[in-house]
C-alpha positions as CSV (number, residue, x, y, z in Angstrom):
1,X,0.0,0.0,0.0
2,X,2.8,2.4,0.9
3,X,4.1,1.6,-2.8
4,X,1.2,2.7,-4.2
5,X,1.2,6.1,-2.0
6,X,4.8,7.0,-3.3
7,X,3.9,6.2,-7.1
8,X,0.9,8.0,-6.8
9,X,3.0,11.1,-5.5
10,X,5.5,10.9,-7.9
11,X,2.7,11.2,-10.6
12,X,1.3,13.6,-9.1
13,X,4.8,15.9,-9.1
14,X,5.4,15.3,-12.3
15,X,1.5,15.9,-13.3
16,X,2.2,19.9,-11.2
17,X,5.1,19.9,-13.2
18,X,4.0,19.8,-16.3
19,X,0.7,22.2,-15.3
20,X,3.6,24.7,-14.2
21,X,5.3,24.3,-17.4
22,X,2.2,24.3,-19.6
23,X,0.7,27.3,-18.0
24,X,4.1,29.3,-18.7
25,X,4.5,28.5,-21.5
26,X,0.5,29.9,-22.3
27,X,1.5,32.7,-20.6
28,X,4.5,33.5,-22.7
29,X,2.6,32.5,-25.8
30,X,-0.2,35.1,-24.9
31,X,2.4,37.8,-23.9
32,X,4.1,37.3,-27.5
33,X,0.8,37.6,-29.0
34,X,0.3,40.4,-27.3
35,X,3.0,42.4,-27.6
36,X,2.4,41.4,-31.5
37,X,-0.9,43.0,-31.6
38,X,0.6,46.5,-30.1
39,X,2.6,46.9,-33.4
40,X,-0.2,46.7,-35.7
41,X,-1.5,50.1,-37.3
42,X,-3.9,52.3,-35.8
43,X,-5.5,55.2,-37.1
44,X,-7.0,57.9,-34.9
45,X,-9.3,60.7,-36.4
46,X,-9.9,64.1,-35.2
47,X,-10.8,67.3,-36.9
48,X,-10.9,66.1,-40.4
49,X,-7.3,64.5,-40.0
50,X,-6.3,60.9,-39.8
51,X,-2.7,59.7,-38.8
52,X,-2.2,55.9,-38.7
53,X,-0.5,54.8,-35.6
54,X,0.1,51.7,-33.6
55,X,-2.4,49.7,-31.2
56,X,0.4,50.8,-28.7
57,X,-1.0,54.6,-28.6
58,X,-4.0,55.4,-26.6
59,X,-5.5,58.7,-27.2
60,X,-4.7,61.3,-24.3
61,X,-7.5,64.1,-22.8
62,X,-5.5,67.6,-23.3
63,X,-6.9,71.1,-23.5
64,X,-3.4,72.5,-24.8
65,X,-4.1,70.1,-27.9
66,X,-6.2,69.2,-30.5
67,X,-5.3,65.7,-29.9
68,X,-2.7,64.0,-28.3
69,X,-1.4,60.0,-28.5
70,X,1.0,58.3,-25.8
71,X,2.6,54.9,-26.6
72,X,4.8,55.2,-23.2
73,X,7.6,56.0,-25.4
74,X,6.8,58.2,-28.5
75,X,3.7,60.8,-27.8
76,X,1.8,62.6,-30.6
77,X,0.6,66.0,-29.7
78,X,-1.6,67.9,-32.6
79,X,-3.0,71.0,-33.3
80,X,-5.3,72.8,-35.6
81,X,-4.9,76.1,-36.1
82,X,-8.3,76.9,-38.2
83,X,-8.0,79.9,-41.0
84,X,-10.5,81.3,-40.0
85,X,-9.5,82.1,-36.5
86,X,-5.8,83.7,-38.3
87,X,-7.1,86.2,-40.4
88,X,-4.2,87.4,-42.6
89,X,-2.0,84.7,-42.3
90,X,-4.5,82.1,-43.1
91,X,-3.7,82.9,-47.2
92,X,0.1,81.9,-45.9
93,X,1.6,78.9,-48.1
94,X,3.0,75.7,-46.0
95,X,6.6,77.5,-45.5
96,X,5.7,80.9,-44.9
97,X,3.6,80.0,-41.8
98,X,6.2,77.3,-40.6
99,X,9.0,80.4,-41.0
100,X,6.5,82.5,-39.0
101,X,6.1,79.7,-36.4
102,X,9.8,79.0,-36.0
103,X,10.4,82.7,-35.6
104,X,7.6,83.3,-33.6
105,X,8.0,80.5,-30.8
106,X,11.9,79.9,-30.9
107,X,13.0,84.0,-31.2
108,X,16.4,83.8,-29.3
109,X,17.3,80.1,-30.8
110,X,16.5,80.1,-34.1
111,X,15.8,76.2,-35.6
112,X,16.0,75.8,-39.2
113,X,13.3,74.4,-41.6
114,X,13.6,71.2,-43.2
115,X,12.2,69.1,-45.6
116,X,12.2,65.2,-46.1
117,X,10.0,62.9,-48.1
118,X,7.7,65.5,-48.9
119,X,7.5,66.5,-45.3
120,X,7.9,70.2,-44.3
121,X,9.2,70.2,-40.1
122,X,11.9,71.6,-38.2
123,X,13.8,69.8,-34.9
124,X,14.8,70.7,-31.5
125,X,16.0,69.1,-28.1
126,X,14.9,70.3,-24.5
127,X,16.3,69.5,-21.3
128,X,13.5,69.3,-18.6
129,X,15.5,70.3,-15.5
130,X,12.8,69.2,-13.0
131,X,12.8,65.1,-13.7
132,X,16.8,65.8,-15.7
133,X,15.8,64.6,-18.8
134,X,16.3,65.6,-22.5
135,X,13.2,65.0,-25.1
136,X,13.4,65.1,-29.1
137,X,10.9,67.2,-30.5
138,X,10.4,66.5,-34.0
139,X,7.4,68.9,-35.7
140,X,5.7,68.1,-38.6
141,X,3.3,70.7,-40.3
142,X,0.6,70.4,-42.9
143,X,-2.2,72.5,-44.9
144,X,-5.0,71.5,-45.3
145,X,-8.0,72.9,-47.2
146,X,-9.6,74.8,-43.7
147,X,-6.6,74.7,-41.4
148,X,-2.6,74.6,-40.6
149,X,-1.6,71.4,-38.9
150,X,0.7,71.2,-36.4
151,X,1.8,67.8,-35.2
152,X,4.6,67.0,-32.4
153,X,6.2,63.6,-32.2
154,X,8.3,63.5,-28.7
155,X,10.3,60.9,-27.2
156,X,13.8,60.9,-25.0
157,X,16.4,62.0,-26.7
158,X,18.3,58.7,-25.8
159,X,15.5,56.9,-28.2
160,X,15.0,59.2,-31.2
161,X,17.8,57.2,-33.0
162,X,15.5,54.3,-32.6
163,X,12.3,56.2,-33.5
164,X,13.4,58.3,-36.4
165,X,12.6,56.1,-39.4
166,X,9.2,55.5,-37.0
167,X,8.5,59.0,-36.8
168,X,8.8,59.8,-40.3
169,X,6.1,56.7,-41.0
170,X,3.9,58.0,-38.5
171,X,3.9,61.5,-40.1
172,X,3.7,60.2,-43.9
173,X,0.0,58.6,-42.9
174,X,-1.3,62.1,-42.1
175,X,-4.2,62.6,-44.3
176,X,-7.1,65.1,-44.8
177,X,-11.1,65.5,-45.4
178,X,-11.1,67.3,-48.0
């Protein structure tokens, strides 16, 4: 009888055993799938402008911005700047306005406008003293048939190598309502 006691333990290790195993194994097999998922593309609406993300972005409440996206590690800030709340300036072309932005917003450190793929933006880094970090602000602007656009992709500095090509994706799938 005492036989049968220890054999049926035994199973009964190597029956938790393989449970353990199986259920890690689900477990990793669902993070993967997971983590999978987060990459696909997204699009998010707002205003009459669509930019196609990831499933990692979750849409942000902000009443500095039109919109605003966070993945953890890239955020997507977006404003629309309607003609008919800028009077002259809304018969600017594309560069005229992003000149007037650079100069009006960076006075004392002038940035200088670039272009890339079709894509009109401009580039700068700031150092947040309070948590001692620097972020990577790339800005992306856009006209559209009512409004300027205005869209800020910001990450650590530390990661922008990693996000360029990213970043540049992301702000190629900006499209309009016409």
């Amino acid at each position: 009888m005492r036989k049968y006691f220890t054999e049926l333990t035994t199973i009964r290790r190597v029956f938790s055993r393989f449970a353990v195993i199986a259920l890690s194994l689900l477990l990793c097999v669902s993070l993967v799938a997971c983590g999978a998922k987060s990459n696909e593309p997204k699009s998010f609406s707002v205003g009459g402008m669509t930019i196609t993300l990831t499933a990692e972005f979750k849409e942000m409440k902000s009443n500095q911005y039109t919109a605003s996206y966070d993945s953890g590690e890239v955020s997507v800030m977006v404003i629309k700047e309607k003609f008919t709340t800028l009077g002259k300036l809304a018969g600017c072309t594309l560069e005229e306005y992003a000149q007037l932005a650079l100069e009006t917003n960076r006075p004392d450190d002038p940035l200088t406008l670039q272009r890339k793929d079709g894509l009109t933006y401009f580039e700068y880094e700031y150092f947040y003293a309070e948590n001692e970090e620097a972020y990577t602000y790339l800005i992306v602007l856009y006209k559209s048939s009512d409004a300027f656009w205005v869209v800020q992709f910001v990450t650590l500095s530390e990661n922008m190598t990693e996000y360029r090509s990213q970043i540049f994706e992301w702000a190629k799938s900006v499209s309009f309502a016409e």
